[in-house]
C-alpha positions as MATLAB code, in Angstrom:
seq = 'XXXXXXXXXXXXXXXXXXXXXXXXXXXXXXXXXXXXXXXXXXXXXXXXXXXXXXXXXXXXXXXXXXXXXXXXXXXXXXXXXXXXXXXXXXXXXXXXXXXXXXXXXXXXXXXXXXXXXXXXXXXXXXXXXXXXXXXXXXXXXXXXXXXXXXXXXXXXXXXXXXXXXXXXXXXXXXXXXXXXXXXXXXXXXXXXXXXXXXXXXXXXXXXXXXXXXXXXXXXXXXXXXXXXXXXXXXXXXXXXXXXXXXXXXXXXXXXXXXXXXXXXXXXXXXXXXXXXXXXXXXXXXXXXXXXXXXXXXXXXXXXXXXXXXXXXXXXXXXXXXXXXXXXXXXXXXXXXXXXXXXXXXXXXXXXXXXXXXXXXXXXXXXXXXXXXXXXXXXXXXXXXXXXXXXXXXXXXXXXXXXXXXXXXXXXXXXXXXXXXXXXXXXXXXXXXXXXXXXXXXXXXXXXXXXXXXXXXXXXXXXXXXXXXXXXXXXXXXXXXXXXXXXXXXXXXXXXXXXXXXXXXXXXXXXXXXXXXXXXXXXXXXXXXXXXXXXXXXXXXX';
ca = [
      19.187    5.130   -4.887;
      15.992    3.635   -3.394;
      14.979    1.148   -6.271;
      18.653    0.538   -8.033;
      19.019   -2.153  -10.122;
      14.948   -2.098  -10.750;
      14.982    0.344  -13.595;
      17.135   -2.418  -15.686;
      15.168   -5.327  -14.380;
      11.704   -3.525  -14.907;
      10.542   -6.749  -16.992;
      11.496   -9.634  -15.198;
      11.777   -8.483  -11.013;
       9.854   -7.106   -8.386;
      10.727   -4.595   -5.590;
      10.434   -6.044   -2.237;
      11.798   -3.208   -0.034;
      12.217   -5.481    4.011;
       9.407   -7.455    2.565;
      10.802  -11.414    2.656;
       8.740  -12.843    0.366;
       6.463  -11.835   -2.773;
       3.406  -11.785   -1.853;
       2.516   -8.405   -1.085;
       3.986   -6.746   -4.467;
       2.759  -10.036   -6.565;
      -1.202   -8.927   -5.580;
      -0.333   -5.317   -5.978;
      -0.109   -6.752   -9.167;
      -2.821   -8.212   -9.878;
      -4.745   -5.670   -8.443;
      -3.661   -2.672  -10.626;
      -4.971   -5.283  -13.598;
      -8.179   -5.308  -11.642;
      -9.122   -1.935  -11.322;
      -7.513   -1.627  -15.722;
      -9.875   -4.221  -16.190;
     -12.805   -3.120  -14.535;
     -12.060    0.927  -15.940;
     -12.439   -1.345  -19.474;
     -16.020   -2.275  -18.368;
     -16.904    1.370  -16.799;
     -16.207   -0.072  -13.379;
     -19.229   -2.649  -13.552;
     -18.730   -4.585  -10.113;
     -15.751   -3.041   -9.571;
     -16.328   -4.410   -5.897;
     -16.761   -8.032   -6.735;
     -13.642   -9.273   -7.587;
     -13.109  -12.836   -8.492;
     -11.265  -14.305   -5.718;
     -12.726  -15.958   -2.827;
     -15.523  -16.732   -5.210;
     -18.876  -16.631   -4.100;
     -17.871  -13.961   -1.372;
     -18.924  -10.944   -1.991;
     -17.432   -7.306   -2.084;
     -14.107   -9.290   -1.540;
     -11.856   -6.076   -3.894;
     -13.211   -4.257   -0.118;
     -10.761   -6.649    1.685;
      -7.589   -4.850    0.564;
      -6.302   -1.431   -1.233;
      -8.226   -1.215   -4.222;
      -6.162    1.535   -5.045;
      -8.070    2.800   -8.654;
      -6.033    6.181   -9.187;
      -2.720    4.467   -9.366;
      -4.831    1.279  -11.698;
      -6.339    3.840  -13.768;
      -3.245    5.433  -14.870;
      -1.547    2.676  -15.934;
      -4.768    1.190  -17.726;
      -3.359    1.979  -21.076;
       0.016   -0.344  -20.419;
      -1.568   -3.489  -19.932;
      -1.774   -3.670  -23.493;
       2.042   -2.941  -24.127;
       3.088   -5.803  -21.926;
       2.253   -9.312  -21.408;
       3.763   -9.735  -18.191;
       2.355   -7.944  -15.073;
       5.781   -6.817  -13.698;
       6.730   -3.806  -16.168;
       3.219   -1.983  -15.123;
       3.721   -2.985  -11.754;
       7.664   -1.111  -11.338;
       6.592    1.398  -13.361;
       3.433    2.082  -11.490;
       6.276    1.802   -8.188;
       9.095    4.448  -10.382;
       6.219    7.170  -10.990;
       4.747    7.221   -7.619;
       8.387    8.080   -6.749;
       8.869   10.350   -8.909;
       5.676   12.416   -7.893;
       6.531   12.063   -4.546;
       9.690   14.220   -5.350;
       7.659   16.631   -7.635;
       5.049   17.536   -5.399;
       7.582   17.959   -2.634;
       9.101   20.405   -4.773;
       6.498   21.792   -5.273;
       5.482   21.832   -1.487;
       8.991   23.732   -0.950;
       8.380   26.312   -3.663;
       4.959   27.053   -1.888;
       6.897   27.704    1.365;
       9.070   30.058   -0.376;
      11.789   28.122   -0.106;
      15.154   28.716   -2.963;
      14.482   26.302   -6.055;
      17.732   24.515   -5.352;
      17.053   23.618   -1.499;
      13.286   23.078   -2.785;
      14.877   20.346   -5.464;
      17.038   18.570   -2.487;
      13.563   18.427   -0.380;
      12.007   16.716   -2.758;
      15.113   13.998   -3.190;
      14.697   13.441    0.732;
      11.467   12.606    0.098;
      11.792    9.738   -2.353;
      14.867    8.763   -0.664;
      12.652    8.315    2.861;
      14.100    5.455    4.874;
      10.622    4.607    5.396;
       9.654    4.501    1.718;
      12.786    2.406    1.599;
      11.725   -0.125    4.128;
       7.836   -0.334    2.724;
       8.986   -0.257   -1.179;
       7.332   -3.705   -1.580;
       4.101   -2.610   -0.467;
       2.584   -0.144   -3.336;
      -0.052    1.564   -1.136;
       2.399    3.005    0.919;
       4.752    4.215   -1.868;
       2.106    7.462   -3.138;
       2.665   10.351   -1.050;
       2.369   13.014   -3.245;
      -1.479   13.187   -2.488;
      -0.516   14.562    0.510;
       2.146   17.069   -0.568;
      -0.053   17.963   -2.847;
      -2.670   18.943    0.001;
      -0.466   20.122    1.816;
       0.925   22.410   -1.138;
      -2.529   23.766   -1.814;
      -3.138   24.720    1.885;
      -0.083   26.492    1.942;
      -0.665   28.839   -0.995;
      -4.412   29.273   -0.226;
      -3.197   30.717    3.347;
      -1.770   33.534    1.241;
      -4.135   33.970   -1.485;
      -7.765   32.752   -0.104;
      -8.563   31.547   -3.610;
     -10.757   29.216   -5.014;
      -8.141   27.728   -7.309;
      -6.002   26.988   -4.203;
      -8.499   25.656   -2.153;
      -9.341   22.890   -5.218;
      -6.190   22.262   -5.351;
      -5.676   20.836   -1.900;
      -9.196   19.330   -1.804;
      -7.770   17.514   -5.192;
      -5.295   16.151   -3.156;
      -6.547   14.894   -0.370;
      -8.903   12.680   -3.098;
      -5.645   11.806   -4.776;
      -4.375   10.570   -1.352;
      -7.795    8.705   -0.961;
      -7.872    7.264   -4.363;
      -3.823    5.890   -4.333;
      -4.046    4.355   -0.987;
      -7.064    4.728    1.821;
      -4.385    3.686    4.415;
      -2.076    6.586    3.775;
      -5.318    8.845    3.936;
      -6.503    7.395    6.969;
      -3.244    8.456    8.896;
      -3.337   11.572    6.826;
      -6.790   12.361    7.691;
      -6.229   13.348   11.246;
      -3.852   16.530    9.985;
      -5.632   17.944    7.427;
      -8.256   19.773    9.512;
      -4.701   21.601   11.237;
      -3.705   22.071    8.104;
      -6.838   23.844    7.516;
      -7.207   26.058   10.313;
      -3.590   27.159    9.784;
      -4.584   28.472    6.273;
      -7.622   29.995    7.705;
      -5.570   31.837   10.607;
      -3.395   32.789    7.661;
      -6.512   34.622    6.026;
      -7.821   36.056    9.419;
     -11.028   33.139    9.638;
     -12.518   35.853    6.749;
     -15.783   34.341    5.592;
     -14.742   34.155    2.144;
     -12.031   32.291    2.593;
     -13.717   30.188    5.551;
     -16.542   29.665    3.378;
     -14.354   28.528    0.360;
     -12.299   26.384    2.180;
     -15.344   24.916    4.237;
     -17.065   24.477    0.675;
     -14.743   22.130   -0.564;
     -13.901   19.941    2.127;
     -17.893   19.475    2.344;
     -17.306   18.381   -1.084;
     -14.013   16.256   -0.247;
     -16.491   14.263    2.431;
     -19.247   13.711    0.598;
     -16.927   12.011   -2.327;
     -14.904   10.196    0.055;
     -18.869    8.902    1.797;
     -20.323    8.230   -1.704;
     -16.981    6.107   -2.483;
     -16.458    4.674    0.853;
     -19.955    3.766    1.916;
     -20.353   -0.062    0.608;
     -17.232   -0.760    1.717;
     -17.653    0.374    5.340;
     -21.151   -1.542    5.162;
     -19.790   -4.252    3.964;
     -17.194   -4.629    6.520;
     -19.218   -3.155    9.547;
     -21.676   -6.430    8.326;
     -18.597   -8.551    8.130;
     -17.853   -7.208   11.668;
     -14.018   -6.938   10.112;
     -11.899   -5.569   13.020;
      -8.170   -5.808   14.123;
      -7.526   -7.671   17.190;
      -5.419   -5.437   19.746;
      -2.586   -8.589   20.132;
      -1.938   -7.697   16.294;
      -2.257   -4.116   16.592;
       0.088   -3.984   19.371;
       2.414   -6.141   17.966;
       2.663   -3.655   14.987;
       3.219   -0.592   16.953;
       6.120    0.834   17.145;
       9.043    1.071   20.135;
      10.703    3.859   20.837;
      13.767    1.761   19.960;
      12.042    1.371   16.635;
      13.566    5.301   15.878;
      17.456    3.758   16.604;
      17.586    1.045   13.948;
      17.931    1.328   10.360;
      16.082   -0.456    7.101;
      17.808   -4.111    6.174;
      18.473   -2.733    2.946;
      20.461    0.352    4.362;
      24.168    0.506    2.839;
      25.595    2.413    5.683;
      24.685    0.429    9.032;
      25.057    3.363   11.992;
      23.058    2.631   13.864;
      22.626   -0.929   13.834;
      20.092   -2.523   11.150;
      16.603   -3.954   12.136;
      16.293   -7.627   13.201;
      15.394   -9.777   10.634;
      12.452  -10.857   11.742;
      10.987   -7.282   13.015;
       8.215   -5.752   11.673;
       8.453   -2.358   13.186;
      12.399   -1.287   13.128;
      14.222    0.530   10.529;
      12.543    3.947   11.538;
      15.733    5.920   12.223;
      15.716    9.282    9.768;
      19.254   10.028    9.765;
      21.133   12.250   11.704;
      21.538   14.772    8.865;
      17.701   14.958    8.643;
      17.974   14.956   12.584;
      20.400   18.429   12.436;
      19.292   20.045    9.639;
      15.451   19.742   11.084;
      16.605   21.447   14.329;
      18.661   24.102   12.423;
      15.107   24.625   10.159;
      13.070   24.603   13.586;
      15.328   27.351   14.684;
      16.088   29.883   11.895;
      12.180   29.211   10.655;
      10.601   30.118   13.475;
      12.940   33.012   14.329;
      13.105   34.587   10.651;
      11.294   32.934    8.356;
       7.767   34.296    6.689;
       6.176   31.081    7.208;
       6.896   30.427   11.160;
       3.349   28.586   11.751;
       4.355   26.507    8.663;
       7.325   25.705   10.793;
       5.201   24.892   14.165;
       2.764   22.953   12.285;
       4.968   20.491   10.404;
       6.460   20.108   14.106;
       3.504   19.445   15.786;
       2.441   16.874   13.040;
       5.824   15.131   13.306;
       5.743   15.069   17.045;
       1.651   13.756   17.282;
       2.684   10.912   14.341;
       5.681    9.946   16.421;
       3.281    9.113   19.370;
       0.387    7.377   17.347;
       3.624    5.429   15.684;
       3.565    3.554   19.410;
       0.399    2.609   18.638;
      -0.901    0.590   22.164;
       2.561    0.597   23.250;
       2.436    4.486   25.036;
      -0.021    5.679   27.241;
      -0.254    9.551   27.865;
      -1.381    9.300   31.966;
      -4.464    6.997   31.859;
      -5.134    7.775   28.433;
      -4.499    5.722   25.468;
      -4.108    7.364   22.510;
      -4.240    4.614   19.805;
      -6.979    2.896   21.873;
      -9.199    6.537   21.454;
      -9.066    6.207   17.959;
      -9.556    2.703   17.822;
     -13.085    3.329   19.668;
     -14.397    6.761   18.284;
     -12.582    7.437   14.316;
     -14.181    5.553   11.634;
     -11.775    3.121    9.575;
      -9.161    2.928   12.549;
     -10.683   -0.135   14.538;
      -9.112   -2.174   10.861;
      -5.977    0.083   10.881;
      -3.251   -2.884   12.160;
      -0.135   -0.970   12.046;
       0.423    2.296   13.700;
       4.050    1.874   13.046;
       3.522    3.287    9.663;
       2.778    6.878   10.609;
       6.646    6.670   10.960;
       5.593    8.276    7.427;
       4.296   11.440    8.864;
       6.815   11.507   10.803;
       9.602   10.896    8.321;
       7.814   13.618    5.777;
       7.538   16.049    8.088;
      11.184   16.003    9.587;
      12.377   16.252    5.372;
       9.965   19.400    4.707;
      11.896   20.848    7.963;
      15.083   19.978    7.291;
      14.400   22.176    3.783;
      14.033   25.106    6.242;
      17.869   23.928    7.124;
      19.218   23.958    4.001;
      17.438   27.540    3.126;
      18.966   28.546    5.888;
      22.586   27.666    4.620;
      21.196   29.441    1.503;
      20.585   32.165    3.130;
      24.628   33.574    1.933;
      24.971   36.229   -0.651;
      27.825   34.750   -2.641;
      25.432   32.392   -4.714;
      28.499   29.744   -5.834;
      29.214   28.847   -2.336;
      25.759   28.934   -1.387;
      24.673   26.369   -3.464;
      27.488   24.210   -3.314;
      27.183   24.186    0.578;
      23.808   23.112    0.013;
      24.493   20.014   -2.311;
      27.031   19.072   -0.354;
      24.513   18.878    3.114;
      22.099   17.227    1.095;
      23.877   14.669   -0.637;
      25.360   13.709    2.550;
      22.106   13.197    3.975;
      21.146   11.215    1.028;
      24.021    9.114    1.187;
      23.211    8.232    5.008;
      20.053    7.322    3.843;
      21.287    4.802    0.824;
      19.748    1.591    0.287;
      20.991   -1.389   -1.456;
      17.169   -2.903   -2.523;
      17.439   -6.182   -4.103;
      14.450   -6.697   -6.865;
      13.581  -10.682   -6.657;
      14.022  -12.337  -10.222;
      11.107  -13.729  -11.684;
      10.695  -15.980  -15.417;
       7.914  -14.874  -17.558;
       6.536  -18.039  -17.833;
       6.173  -18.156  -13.621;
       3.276  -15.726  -13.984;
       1.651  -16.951  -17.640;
       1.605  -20.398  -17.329;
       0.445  -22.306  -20.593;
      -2.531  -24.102  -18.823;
      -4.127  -20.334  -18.033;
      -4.140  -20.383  -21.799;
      -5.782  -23.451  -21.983;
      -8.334  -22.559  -19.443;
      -9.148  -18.689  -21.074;
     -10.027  -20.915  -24.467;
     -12.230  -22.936  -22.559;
     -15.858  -20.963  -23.778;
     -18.102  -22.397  -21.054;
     -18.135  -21.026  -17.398;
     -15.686  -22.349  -14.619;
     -15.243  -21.702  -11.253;
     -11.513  -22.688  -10.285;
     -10.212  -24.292   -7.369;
      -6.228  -24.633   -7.171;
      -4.826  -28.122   -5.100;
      -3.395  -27.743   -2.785;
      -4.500  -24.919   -0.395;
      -1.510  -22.865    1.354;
      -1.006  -24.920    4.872;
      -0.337  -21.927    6.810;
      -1.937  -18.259    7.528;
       1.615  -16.542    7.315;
       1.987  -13.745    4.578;
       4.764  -16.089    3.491;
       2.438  -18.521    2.967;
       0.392  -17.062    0.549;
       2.883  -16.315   -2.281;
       1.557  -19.237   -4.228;
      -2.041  -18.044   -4.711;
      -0.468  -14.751   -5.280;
       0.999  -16.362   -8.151;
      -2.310  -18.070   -9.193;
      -4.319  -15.028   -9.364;
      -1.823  -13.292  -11.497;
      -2.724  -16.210  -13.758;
      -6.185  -14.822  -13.665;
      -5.114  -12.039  -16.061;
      -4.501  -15.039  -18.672;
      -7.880  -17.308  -17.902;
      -9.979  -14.901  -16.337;
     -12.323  -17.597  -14.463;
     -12.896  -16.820  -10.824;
     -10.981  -18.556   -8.230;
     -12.399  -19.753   -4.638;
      -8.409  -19.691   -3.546;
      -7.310  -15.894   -2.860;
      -5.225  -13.548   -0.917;
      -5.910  -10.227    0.948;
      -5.908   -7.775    3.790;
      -8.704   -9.445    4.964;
     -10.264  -13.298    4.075;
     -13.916  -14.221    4.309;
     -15.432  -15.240    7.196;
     -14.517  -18.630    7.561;
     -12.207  -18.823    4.949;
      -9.102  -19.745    7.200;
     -10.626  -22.880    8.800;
     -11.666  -23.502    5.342;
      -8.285  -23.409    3.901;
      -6.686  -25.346    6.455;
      -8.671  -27.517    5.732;
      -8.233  -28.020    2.085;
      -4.884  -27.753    2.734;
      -4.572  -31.156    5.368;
      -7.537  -32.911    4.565;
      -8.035  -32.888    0.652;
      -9.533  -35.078   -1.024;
     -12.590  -36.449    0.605;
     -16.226  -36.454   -0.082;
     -17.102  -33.456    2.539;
     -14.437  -31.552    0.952;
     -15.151  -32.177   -3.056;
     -19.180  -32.049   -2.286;
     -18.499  -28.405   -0.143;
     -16.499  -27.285   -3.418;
     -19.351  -28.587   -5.701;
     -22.557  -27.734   -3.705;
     -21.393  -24.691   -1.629;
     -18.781  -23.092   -3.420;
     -20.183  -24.289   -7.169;
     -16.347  -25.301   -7.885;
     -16.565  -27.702  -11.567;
     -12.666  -27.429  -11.926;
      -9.555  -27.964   -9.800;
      -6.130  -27.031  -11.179;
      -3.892  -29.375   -9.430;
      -0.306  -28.828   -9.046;
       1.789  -31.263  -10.409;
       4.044  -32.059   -7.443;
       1.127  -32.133   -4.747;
      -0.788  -34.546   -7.752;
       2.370  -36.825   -8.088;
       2.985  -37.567   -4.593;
      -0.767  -37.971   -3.607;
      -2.075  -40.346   -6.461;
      -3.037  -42.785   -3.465;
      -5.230  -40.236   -2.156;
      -6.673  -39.702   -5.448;
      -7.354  -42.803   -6.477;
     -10.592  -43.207   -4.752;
     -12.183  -40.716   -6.091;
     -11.256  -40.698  -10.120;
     -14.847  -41.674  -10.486;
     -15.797  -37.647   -9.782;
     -12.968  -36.511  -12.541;
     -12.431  -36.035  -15.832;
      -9.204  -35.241  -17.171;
      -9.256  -32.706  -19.790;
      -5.505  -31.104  -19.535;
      -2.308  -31.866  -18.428;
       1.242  -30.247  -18.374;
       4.997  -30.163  -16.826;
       3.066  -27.690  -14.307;
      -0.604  -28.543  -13.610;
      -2.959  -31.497  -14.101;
      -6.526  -30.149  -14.774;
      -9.802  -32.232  -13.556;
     -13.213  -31.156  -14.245;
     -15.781  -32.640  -11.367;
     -18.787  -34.277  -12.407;
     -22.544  -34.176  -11.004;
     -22.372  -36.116   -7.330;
     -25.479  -34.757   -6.176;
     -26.173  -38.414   -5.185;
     -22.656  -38.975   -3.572;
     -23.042  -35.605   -2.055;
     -27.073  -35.795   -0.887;
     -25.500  -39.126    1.776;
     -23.186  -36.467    2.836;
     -26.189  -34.352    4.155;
];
């Protein structure tokens, strides 16, 4: 339903969810290879990944994401392509999402069957839908899983259950730092519902207040070079961007492009915040749960909480786009939370809310449940929730993709090659668009396969610098500032040249074949080692 035809196309597509291009999934990629590569090598500069070479701490610039790398480490050995780990890494995430939600249900005391339909609404999310190209934003089951283990430690107190959620919240932190970010700011709720559960006793205050000491210091020791880095790096999100990925309330009224049933109307094309709309049987049955929780159910704050949550995400969805009075909600966090000054899209706790109107709309369905003759019980029950599924269907469209696209023959060439190289690929992307980058995606896939560092790259964020840099490159190459900057700055000895871009600018080359050798050549790529221009380079000066 929300990855159909992927599971027979696990070896030559990738998901893109609304995405229109493949970048995004195409460095997911190569990132889960980093973090099975580095988990090789015991994590040994797990931080200094080999893009944007010299920079340094550039794996900081984006999701490193080690959990979900780690657990596919052991598949990177089946396959020679990088698309089978990648969907596969996409299909589990999925599937935990639904098992922890089940899970979640069961700890609310809800019927195993309603439980079971809970957890399909929550892999069939319209959200999860719309972000499916995006890995990060796929694992939600670290916060079910929280969520599960606050809920059964507000009725036992225990140790074991107040682990368990501090185990998920690092599971949340260690699959995607984004989703724990937004996550972040209802866990301490969470919290002091359990605790009101257990009457603030000083056991269970102590216990719980134990571990999350433990879940912060973790989190610090993990996070600290990273936030150095980027406080150094001065990294921040500009408020244009920020508001321009914030949600409208109109955002709630459209559906995903890939929707099958279009009521309402489908997101523009070119919008980066529509396609929130939950579904009107996820609308009803959450009101119906609201209702008959609150009124009869044994876990009525459960009921109040996940409403509150759903009801604060909605807001911080609108990101600088809703003031409350004179005060700006987004903008508060923006100047006092740490992390949320690089947060760029607020539109995305559309997952909150989306999760938290799916756990309520389980309190609908146990409602329905609710009837003593068990046969029509559970058939009313299927039938509500595979009508709400159905709303909800998506018709995702996995983009084809030839082995040979991401193992080219000259990455062969170049991992054979014993002595050190530092790679530059010709030409540079001409443009700062995601779309633009889909090439060097590409490129650093080929990485797997040579396994040289690259000066090219793509991420969250790019050096300082970098973009003038690559615009540069990109309008300007070759000339002697450029090739001595590649050579003296960036310590650059080999440029892998696209044959196209080498074809139709021999002219511009021509000058120059005096800093070249030629050592390989193919249908794809021309390869030129630079020689020693210290001399050319020292004028230059």
């Amino acid at each position: 339903m929300v990855t159909w035809p992927l599971t027979i196309h696990l070896t030559d597509a990738l998901p893109l969810g609304t995405e229109q291009e493949a970048t995004v999934p195409l460095f997911n990629s190569w990132t889960l290879w980093w973090v099975a590569d580095r988990a090789a090598h015991s994590f040994e500069d797990f931080w200094q990944a080999p893009i944007f070479y010299p920079s340094e701490g550039s794996f900081t610039f984006s999701e490193p994401q080690p959990l979900t790398g780690l657990l596919f480490f052991p598949l990177w050995s089946l396959f020679k392509s990088p698309l089978p780990v990648y969907n596969l890494a996409v299909l589990l995430c999925l599937f935990l999402n639904g098992a922890f939600a089940y899970r979640l249900g069961r700890a609310l005391q809800f019927p195993r069957f309603p439980s079971l339909i809970g957890g399909m609404f929550v892999i069939g999310l319209p959200m999860t839908a719309k972000l499916l190209g995006v890995l990060p934003l796929i694992p939600l089951f670290g916060m079910l899983w929280a969520w599960e283990g606050f809920v059964r430690f507000g009725r036992d107190g225990s140790w074991n259950m107040a682990l368990w959620a501090g185990t998920g919240l690092l599971v949340q932190l260690f699959t995607s730092q984004q989703l724990a970010l937004l996550f972040s700011l209802f866990v301490v709720p969470a919290g002091l519902v359990a605790l009101y559960q257990q009457q603030f006793a000083h056991r269970a205050t102590t216990k719980l207040g134990s571990v999350g000491l433990g879940v912060l210091l973790l989190t610090a020791g993990y996070g600290w070079y990273p936030f150095h880095l980027h406080q150094t790096l001065e990294f921040s999100r500009s408020e244009e961007l920020v508001r321009l990925l914030s949600a409208h309330p109109h955002d709630y009224l459209t559906k995903p492009l890939t929707a099958f049933f279009p009521f309402p109307s489908r997101e523009d094309l070119q919008s980066d915040t529509g396609g929130l709309f939950p579904g009107f049987g996820l609308l009803i049955l959450t009101g119906i749960g609201c209702v008959w929780g609150i009124r009869t159910s044994q876990n009525p704050l459960w009921v109040g909480y996940f409403l509150m949550s759903g009801g604060i995400a909605f807001i911080l969805s609108l990101g600088l786009n809703v003031t409350i009075g004179s005060w700006h909600p987004f903008h508060w966090l923006r100047e006092w939370l740490p992390g949320f000054h690089e947060f760029r899209s607020p539109f995305r706790f559309g997952i909150i809310v989306q999760i938290s109107l799916a756990l309520l709309s389980v309190w609908g369905l146990a409602a329905f449940s609710r009837s003593p003759h068990l046969l029509r019980n559970t058939a009313l029950v299927g039938i509500l929730g595979l009508a709400c599924l159905m709303e909800n269907l998506t018709t995702p469209q996995p983009i084809p993709f030839k082995s040979s696209d991401l193992t080219p023959p000259w990455a062969s060439w170049s991992n054979g090659q014993h002595e050190s190289q530092i790679l530059a690929h010709i030409p540079f992307p001409n443009g700062l668009h995601v779309s633009d980058f889909e090439i060097e995606a590409k490129r650093m896939l080929a990485q797997i396969i040579h396994r040289k560092p690259l000066v090219n790259g793509y991420s969250g964020y790019f050096p300082p610098g970098y973009d003038q840099f690559q615009l540069d490159m990109a309008r300007n190459f070759p000339s002697v500032f450029l090739l001595c900057f590649l050579q003296q700055k960036l310590h650059v000895d080999t440029l892998v040249i696209d044959q196209p871009w080498y074809t139709t600018h021999q002219s511009h080359m021509t000058p120059y074949t005096n800093w070249f050798q030629s050592p390989y050549q193919d249908e794809e790529v021309v390869i030129l080692t630079l020689k020693n221009n210290s001399k050319n380079c020292k004028n230059q000066e």
